[in-house]
N, C-alpha and C positions, 0 to 999 in steps of 0.2 A: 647528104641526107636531107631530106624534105622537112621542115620545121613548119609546121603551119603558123599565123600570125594573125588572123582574125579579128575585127578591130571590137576593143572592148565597148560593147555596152550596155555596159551593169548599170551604169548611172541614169540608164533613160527611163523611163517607165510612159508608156502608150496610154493615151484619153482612152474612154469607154469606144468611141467609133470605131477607132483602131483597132482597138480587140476582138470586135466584133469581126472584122474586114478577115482576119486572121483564117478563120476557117474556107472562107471561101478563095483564099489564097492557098491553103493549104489544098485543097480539093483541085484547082488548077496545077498546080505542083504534078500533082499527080496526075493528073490528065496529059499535060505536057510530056508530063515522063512514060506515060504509057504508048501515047502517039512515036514517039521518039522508038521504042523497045520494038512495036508492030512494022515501023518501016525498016529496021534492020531485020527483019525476019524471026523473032520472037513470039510463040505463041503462048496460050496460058496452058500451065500442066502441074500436075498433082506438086510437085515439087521442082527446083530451079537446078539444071542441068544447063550450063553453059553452051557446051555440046552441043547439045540439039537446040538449044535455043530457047528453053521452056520456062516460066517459069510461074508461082502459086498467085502473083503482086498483077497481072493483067488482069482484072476486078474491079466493078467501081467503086469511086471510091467509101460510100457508105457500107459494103461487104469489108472493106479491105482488117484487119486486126487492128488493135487498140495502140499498139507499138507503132506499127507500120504508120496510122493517123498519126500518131506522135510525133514520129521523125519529119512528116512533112509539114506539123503545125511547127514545129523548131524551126525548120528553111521559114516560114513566112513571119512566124514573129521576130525571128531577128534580121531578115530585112527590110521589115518596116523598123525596127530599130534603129540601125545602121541609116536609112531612109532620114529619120529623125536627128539622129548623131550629126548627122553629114550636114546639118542647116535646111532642109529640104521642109515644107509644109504638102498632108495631102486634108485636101476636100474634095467633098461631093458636093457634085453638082445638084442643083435643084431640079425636082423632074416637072 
């Protein structure tokens, strides 16, 4: 059986930059994953049928539900976490 392990980190807390970075990570998430669903043959439809392929989440992501945003700000805050845990530094570059 499958035991997930994910590595803890509770103890990090993210600057203000980072937080910010967060949504616009999350929004990629989903773009990512939306490109990914349209090249297997996935289109958008009232509800999510395997089957045919369909499903309600093909939507940008500002339409998409408050949940659905949720689960993909979780993927990006905690990879910038684990980012941070792991020794790693990010900056922006100056424009």
């Amino acid at each position: 059986m499958y035991n997930p392990k994910p590595v803890d980190t509770s103890d990090i807390s993210l600057p203000e930059e980072l937080l910010a970075l967060t949504e616009k990570i999350a929004e990629n998430v989903h773009d990512v994953w939306a490109v990914g669903r349209i090249a297997e043959g996935w289109t958008y439809g009232e509800k999510k049928d395997a089957e045919k392929k369909t499903t309600p989440l093909l939507i940008p992501y500002d339409k998409l539900p408050e949940s659905e945003k949720d689960y993909d700000r979780n993927t990006a805050f905690e990879t910038l976490k684990l980012i941070v845990k792991l020794g790693y530094t990010i900056s922006k570059k100056d424009d």
